[in-house]
N, C-alpha and C positions, 0 to 999 in steps of 0.2 A: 301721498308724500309722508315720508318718515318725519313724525314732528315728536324728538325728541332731545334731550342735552347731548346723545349723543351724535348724534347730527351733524349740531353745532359744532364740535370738536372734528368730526369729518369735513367741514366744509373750512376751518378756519385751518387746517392742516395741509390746504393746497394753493395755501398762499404762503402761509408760515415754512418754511420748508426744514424737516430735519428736527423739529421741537414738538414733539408728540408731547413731551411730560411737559413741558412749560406750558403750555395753552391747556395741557390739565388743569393746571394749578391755576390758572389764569379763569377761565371756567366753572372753577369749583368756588375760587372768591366771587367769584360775580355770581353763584345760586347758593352762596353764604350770605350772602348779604354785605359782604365786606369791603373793601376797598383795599386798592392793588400797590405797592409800590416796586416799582420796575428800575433797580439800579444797573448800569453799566456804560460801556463808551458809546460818544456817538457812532452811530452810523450802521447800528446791530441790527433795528426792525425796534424800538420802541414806543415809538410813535405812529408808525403800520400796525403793530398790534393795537394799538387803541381804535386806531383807524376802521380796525378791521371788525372788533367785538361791537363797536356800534352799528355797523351797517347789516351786521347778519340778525342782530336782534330787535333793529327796528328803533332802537334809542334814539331820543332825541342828544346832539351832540355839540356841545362847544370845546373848544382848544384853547386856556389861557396859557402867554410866552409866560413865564415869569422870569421878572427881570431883576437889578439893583434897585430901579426908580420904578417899580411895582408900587400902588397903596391900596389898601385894601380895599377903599371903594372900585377900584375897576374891579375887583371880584365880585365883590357883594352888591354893587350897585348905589347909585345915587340922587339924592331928592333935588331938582329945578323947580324952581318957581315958575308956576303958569300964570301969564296974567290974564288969561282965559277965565281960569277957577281961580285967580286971586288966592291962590295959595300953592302951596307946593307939592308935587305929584315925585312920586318914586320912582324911577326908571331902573330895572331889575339889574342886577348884572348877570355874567356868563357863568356865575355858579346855581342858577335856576334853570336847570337844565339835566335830565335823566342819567348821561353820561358827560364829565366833565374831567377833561384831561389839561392836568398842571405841569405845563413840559418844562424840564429843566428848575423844578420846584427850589434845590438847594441854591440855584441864583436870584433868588428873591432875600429879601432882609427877614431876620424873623419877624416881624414888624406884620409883614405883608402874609408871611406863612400864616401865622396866627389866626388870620380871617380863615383859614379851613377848619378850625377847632371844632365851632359850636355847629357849624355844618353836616360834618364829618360824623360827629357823636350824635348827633339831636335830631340829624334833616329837617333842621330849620335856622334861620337867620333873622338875627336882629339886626336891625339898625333903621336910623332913624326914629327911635324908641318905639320903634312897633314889630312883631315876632310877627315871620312870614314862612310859614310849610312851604318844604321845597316837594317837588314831584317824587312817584314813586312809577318804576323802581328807581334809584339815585347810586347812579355809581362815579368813585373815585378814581381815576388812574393816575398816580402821579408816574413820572418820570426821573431819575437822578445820577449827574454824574457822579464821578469817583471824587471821594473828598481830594484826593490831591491833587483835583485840577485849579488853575488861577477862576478866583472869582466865584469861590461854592462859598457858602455857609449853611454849616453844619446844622440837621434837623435837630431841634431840643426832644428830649426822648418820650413828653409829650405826646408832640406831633406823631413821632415813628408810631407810638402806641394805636394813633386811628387807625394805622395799615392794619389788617386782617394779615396781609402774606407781602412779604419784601421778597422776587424774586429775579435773578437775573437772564439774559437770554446767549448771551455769548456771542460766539464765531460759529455760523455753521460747518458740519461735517463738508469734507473737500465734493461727496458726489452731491448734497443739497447746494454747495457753493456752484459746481457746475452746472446746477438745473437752473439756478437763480440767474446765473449770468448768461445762459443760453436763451431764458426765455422773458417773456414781457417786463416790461414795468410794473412790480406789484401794485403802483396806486391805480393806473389801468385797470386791474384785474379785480380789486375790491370795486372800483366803479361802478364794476357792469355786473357786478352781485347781487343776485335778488334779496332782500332779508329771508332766512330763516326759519325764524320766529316770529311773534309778537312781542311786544313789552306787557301787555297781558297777560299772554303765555307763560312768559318770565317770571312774573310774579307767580303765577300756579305752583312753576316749578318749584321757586324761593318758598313756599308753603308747603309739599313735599317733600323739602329736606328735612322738614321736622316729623314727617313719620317715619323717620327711617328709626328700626328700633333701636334702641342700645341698651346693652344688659346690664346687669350688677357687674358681672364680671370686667365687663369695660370700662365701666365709669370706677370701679376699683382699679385698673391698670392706669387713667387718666390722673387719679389722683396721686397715684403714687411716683408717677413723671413730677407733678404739679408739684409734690412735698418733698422730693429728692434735687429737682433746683434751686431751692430754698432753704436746703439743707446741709448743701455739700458745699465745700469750703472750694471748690471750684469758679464757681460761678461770684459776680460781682452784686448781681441781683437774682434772685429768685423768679419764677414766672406767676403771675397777677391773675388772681382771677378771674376778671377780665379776657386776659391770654387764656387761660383754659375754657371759658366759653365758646371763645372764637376757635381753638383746636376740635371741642366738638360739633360747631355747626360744620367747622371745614371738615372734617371726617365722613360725617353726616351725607356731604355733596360730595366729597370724591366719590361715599361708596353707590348716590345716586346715577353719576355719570356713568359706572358698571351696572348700573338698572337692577339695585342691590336696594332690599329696605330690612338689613340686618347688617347692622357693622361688625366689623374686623377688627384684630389689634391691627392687621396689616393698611388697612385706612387711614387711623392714628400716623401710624409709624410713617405714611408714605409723605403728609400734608404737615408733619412737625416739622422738619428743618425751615421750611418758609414761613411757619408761623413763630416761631419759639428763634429762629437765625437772628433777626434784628431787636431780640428781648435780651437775649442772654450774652454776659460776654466777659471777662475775664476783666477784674482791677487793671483799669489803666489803657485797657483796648476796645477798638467800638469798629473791629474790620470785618468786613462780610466773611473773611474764611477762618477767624477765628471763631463767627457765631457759628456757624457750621459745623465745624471739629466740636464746639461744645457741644450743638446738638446730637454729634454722632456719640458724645462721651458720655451724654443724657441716656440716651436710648440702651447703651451697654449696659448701663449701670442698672437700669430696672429691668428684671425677670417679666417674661408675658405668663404667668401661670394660667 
């Protein structure tokens, strides 16, 4: 058996129908190490793809709804009193858990968002004044409508920063629309899916993406992305060092899923808009196709010498 990432992308492509580059990307954040956020309307496959990248990798999986009347303990979990132990025992919540999908995350209060923070950044969680390692590998998938549906509140920029990559999936092309409609129910088809991979495995990979080499010359093209958003009177904020960590580990795994351990500028260039899309954005606007357009206005602007 072929046990490779790209496999995984083979096999997560015959259910996904039509989105060879989005389950890239989708792919590439989960052997970054990063966490996914997946905006668009319902009813696209957002929640089938979360569906889908747990079952082929073997993840362990929970699904929180998030709601208005979400609090953080159903996230993180909560301490009862045992009158067994005469005292009080922990009871985990649904964020200890390898793959953890936050569906419809903008209908939560930030209140409720906020418990993903120190998770998200740390893979660990407080509460109950005691610090608990979550599992590894630990991925994020949130899920989010369009801000201007009734009932969203808006991610603080914070939050958006845990995502590694914000990307969306759309409407399929009309001949993928016709396969989908003609043949099974995709949650059928994930069902009867063998995994994959391992979560073992997974990690190997996730350690692998750090030998992929990257030269002087790249990490000089990186930087000068990195000091031209920060620069130019374009942009409303600059991209964070942080962000250009995460653009090199995503680079890194794109150019492993081509079974490449020498990066490209064309790697870089392919994994920016979804990481750099929900950083960057003009005074006054915070829309998916204005971060976009800035990124394509980023990438003009700096020469590959």
């Amino acid at each position: 058996m072929d046990d490779s990432p790209a496999r995984l992308l083979e096999q997560a492509g015959r259910i996904i129908l039509g989105k060879e580059r989005t389950l890239r990307l989708a792919l590439t954040c989960l052997l970054a190490r990063g966490h996914l956020l997946i905006e668009d309307l319902p009813g696209v496959g957002k929640t089938t793809l979360a569906h889908l990248l747990a079952r082929l990798t073997g993840l362990q999986y929970q699904r929180i709804q998030f709601t208005s009347d979400l609090l953080p303990a159903d996230i993180l979990g909560v301490a009862v009193y045992d009158r067994n132990r005469s005292g009080f025992h922990f009871h985990p919540g649904p964020i200890f858990s390898q793959l953890v999908l936050a569906d419809e995350i903008n209908r939560a209060t930030p209140k409720a968002q906020s418990a993903l923070l120190e998770a998200m950044e740390e893979r660990q969680v407080t509460a109950e004044g005691e610090t608990r390692a979550l599992p590894e590998p630990f991925f994020v998938i949130a899920t989010q409508n369009p801000a201007h549906q009734i009932g969203t509140f808006p991610l603080p920029e914070s939050q958006l920063d845990r995502f590694l990559m914000r990307i969306r999936l759309g409407y399929p092309d009309p001949a993928s629309e016709r396969r989908l409609l003609a043949g099974e129910d995709r949650r059928l088809l994930i069902e009867a899916l063998d995994p994959a991979t391992t979560p073992e495995r997974l990690l190997q990979w996730q350690h692998e993406v750090e030998r992929v080499h990257v030269s002087d010359a790249i990490l000089d093209y990186c930087q000068a992305l990195l000091a031209r958003s920060r620069d130019s009177d374009r942009f409303h904020h600059g991209l964070s060092p942080r962000a250009g960590l995460g653009l090199l580990r995503s680079a890194r795994a794109w150019a492993l899923l081509e079974d490449r351990f020498q990066l490209l500028p064309e790697d870089v260039q392919a994994v920016l808009p979804a990481v750099a899309g929900h950083r960057l954005q003009r005074s006054g606007d915070t829309g998916v196709e204005e971060g976009e357009t800035l990124v394509r206005e980023l990438l003009e602007s700096v020469p590959v010498d």
